[in-house]
C-alpha positions in Angstrom: 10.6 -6.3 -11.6 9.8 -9.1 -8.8 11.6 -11.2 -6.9 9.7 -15.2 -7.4 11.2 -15.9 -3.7 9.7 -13.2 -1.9 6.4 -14.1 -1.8 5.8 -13.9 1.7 7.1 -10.3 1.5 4.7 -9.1 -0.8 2.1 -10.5 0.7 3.3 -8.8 4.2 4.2 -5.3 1.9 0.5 -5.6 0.5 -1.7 -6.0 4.3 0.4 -3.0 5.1 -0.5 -0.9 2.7 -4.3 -1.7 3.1 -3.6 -0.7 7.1 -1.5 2.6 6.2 -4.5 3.3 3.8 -7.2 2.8 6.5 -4.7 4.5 8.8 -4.8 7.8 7.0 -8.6 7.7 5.7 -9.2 7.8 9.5 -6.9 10.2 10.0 -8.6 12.5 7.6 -12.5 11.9 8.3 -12.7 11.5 11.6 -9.6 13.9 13.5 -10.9 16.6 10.7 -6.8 17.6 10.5 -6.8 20.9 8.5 -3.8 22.5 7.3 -0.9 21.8 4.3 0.4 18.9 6.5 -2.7 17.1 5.9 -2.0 17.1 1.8 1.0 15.7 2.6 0.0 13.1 4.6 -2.6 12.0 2.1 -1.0 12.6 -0.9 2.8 11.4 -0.5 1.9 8.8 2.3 -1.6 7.8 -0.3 0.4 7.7 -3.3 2.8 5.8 -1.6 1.0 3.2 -0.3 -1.6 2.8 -3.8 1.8 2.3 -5.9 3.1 -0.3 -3.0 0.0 -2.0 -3.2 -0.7 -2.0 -7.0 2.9 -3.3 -6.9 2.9 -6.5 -4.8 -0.4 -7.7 -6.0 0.4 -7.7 -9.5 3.7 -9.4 -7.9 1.6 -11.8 -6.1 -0.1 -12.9 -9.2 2.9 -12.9 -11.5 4.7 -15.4 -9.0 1.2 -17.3 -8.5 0.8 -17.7 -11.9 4.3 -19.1 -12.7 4.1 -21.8 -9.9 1.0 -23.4 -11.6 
């Protein structure tokens, strides 16, 4: 389910996550978008980017963990 020589790509995959997740809570608190569009922002583009995350951490510490 990981790749041990792409370490530097999960790390990269996991900082933009964290921005695409700031990107959209900002979207949604501060430009007060209303609409279906919105949902779909948050949800797809959310989900998305939690599942991406959760991902390359745990990929992270799987490859971290096997280099000690």
């Amino acid at each position: 389910m990981y790749d041990k020589t792409k370490l530097n790509e999960y790390k990269f995959r996991a900082v933009v996550s964290v921005f695409l997740l700031c990107l959209m809570s900002y979207l949604v608190f501060f430009n007060e978008m209303k609409g279906p569009g919105i949902f779909e922002i948050v949800f797809i583009g959310g989900l998305f980017s939690i599942l991406s995350l959760i991902h390359s951490v745990w990929a992270i510490k799987m490859i971290l963990k096997e280099a000690e």
